[in-house]
N, C-alpha and C positions, 0 to 999 in steps of 0.2 A: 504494500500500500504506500503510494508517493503523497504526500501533505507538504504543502509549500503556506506562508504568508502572501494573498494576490492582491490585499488591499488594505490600504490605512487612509481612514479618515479622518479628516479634519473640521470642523467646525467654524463658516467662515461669515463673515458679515454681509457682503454680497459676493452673490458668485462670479458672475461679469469682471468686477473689480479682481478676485483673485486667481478666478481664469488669465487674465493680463497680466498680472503678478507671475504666475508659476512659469507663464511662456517667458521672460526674461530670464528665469535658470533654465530655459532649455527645455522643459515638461513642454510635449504634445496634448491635446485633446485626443482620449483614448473613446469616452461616453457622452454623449448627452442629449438625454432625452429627456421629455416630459410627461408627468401625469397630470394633466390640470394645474393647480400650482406648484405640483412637488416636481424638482429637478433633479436627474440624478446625473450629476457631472463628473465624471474622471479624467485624471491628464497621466499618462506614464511619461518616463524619459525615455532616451531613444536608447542609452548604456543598458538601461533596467527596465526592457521590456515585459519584464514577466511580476511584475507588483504596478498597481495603478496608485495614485492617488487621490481619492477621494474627497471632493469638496463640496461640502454641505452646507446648507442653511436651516439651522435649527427654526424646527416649526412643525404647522400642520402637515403631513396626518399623523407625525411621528412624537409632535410636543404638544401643549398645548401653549399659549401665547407667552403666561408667565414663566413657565420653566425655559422656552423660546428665548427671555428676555434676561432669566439668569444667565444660560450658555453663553450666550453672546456676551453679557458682561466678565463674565470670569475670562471667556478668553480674549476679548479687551485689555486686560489688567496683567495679559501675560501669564497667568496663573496654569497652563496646562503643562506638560511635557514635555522637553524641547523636542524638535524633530533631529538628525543627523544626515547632513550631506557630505557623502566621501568626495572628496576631491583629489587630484593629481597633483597640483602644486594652489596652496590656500591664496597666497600672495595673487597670484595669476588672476585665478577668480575672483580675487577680491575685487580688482581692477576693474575687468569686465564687467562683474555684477555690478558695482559702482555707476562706473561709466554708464550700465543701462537705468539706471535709478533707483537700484536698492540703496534700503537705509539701513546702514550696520548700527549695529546697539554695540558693537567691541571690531575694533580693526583689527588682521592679524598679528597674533601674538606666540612667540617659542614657547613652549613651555610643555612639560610631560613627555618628551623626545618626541613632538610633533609641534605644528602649525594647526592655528585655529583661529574664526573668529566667529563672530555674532550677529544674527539680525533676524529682524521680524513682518512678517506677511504683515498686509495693511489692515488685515483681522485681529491680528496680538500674537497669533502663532509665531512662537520662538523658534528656532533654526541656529543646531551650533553646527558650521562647516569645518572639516576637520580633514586636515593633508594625510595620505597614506603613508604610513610609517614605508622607510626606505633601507 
């Protein structure tokens, strides 16, 4: 029996908005369709075909308004799990990602025999990108 991880979700303020967010690190649109107002949108990367990314908007038929308006604020406030993106050289990407208009919460920095830095979808979703040990 083969079991792999195909998807992780995230929790996002508008989808639109973090569809355009994700295509700047590179994530394609994998899914998206609609049920009426529920959207199910996924983006993979082109490296990591085989896991989607999932981007949600808490709500109907899955929340109801108030627990809708907590999700949303908690992960506002940064409060969830950071995500992890492997990179090849953190510096590089930092660049690039910059130059496209991410906002780093930490530039790269040495530290634990790697490179890393920090930044956050325009949801509150944290992201520590992290160079491949060499």
């Amino acid at each position: 029996m083969s079991q792999c991880v195909q998807e992780v979700g995230l929790y996002v303020r508008d989808q639109d908005e973090a569809l355009a967010f994700y295509e700047k690190l590179g994530f394609r649109v994998h899914t998206d369709v609609r049920n009426g107002d529920y959207r199910w949108l996924t983006m993979q990367h082109p490296d990591q075909p085989s896991l989607q990314l999932g981007l949600f908007k808490p709500g109907p038929p899955v929340h109801d308004e108030a627990t809708a308006q907590t999700l949303q604020a908690v992960v506002a406030k940064g409060a969830m799990p950071p995500l992890v993106l492997g990179v090849d050289d953190c510096r590089a990407a930092y660049e690039r990602m910059h130059a496209a208009g991410v906002e780093f919460t930490q530039e790269p920095m040495s530290r634990y025999g790697s490179v890393d830095a920090g930044f956050r979808d325009p949801s509150g979703n944290g992201w520590k990108m992290i160079e491949a040990r060499r």
